[in-house]
Chimera marker file (.cmm) of the C-alpha trace (Angstrom):
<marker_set name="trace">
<marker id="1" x="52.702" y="111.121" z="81.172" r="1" g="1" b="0" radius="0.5"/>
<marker id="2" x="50.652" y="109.798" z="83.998" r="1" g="1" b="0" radius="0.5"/>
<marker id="3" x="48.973" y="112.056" z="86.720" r="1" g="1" b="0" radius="0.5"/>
<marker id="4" x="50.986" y="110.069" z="89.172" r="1" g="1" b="0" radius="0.5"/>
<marker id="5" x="53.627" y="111.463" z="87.914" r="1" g="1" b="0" radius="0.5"/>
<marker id="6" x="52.981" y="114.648" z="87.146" r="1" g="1" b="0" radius="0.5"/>
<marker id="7" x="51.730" y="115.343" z="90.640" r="1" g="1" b="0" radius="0.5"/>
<marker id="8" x="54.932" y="113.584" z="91.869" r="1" g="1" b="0" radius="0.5"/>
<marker id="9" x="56.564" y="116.173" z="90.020" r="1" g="1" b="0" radius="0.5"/>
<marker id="10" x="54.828" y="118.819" z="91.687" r="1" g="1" b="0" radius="0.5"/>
<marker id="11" x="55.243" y="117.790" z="94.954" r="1" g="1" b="0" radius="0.5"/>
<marker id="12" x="58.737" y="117.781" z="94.726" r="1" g="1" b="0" radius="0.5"/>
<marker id="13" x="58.782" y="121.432" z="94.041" r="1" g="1" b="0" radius="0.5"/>
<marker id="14" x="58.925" y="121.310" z="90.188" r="1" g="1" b="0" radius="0.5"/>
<marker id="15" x="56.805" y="123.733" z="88.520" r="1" g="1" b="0" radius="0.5"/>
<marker id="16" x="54.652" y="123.302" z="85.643" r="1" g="1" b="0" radius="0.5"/>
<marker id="17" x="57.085" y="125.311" z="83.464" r="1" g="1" b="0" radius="0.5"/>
<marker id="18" x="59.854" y="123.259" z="84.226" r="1" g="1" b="0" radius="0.5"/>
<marker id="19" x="57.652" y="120.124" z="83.044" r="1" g="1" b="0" radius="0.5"/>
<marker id="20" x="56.505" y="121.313" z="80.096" r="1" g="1" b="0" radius="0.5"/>
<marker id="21" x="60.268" y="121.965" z="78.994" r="1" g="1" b="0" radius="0.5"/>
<marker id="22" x="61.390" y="118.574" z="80.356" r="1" g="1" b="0" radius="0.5"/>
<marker id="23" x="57.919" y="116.699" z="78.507" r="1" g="1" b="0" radius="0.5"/>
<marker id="24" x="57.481" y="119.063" z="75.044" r="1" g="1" b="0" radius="0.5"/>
<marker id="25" x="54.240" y="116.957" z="73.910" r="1" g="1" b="0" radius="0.5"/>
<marker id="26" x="52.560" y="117.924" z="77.514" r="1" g="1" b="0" radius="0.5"/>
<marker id="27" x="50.452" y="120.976" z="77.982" r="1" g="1" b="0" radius="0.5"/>
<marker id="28" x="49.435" y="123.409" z="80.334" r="1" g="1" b="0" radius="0.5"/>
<marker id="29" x="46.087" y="121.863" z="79.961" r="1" g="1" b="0" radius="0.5"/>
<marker id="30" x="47.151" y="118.143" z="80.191" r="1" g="1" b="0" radius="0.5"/>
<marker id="31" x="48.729" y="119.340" z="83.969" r="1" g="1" b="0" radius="0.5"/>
<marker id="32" x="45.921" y="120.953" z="85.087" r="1" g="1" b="0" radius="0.5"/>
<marker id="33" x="43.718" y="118.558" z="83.740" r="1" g="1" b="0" radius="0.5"/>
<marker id="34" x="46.193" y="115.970" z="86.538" r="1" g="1" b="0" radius="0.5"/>
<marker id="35" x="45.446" y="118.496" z="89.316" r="1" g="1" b="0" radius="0.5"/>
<marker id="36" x="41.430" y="118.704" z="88.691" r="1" g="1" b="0" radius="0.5"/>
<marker id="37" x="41.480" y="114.691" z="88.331" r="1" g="1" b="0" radius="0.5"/>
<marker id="38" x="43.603" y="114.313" z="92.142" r="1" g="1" b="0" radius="0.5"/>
<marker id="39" x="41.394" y="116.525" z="93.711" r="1" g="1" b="0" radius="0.5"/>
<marker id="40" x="38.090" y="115.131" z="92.277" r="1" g="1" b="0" radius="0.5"/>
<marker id="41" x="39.377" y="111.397" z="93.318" r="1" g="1" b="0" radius="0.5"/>
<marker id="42" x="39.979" y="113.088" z="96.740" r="1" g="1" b="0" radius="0.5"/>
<marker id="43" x="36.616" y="114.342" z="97.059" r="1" g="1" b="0" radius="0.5"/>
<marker id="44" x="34.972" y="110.578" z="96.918" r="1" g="1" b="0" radius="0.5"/>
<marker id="45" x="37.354" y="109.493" z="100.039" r="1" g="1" b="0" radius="0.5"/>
<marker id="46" x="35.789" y="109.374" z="103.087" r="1" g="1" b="0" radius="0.5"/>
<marker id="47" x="37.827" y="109.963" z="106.427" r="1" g="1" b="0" radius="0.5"/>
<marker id="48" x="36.725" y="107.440" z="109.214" r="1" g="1" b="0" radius="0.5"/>
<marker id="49" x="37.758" y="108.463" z="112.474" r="1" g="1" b="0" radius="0.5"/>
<marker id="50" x="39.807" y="105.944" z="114.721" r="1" g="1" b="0" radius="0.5"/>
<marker id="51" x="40.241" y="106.212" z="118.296" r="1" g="1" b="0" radius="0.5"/>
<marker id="52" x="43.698" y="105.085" z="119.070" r="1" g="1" b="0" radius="0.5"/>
<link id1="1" id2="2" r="1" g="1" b="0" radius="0.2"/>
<link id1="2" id2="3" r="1" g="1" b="0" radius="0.2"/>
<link id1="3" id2="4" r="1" g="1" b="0" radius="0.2"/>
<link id1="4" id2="5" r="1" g="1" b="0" radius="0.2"/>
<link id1="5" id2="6" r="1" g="1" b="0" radius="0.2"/>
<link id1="6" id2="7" r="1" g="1" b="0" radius="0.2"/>
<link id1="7" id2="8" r="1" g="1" b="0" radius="0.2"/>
<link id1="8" id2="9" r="1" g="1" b="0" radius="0.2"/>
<link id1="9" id2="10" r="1" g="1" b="0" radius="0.2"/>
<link id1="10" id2="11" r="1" g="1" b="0" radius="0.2"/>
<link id1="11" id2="12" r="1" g="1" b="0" radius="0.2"/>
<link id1="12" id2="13" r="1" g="1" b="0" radius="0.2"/>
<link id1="13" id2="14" r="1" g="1" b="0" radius="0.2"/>
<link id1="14" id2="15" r="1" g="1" b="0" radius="0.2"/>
<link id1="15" id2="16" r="1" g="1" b="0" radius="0.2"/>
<link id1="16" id2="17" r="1" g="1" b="0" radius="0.2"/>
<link id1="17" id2="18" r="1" g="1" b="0" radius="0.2"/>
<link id1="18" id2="19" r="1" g="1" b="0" radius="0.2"/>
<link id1="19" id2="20" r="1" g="1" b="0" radius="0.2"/>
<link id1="20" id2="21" r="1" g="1" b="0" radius="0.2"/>
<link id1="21" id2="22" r="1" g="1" b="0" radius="0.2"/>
<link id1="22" id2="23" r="1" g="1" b="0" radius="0.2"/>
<link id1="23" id2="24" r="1" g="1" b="0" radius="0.2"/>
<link id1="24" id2="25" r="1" g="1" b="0" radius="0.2"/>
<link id1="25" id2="26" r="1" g="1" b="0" radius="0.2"/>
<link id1="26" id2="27" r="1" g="1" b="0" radius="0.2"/>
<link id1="27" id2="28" r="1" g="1" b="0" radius="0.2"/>
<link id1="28" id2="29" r="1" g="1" b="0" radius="0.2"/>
<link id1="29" id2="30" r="1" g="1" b="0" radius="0.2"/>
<link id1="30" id2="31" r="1" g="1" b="0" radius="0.2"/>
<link id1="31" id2="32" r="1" g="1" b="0" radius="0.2"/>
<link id1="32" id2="33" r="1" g="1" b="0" radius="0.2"/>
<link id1="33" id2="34" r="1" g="1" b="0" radius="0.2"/>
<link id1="34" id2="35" r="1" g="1" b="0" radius="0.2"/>
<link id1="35" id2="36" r="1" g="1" b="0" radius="0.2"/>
<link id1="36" id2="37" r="1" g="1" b="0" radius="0.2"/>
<link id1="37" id2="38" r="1" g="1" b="0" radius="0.2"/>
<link id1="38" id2="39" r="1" g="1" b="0" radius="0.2"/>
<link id1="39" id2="40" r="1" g="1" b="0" radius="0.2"/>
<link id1="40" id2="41" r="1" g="1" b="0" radius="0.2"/>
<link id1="41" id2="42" r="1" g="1" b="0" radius="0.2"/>
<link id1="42" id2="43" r="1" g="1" b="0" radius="0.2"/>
<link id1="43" id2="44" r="1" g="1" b="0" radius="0.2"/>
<link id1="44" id2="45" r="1" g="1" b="0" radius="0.2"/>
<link id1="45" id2="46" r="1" g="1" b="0" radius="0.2"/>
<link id1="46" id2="47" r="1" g="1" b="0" radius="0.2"/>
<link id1="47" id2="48" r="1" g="1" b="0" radius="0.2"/>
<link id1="48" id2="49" r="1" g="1" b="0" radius="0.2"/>
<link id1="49" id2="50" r="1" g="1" b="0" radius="0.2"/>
<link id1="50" id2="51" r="1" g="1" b="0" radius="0.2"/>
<link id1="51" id2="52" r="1" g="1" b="0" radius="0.2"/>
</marker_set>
């Protein structure tokens, strides 16, 4: 399962129980493991300003 998907999932109010009944190979681990990899990709972005 991808991390795009999984945090897709998420953010459309699933929970992580409800994936790991819907996925049985995925883990608890594998999801968290999604969430730690989004925010450490976020972390690298920088924000420019733009005056509009």
């Amino acid at each position: 399962m991808a991390v795009e998907m999984i945090l897709e999932s998420l953010s459309e109010g699933k929970s992580i129980e409800n994936l790991l009944e819907a996925y049985p190979r995925l883990s608890r681990d594998a999801v968290l493991a999604a969430l730690s990899f989004a925010a450490d990709a976020l972390k690298g972005e920088k924000i420019y300003p733009v005056a509009v």
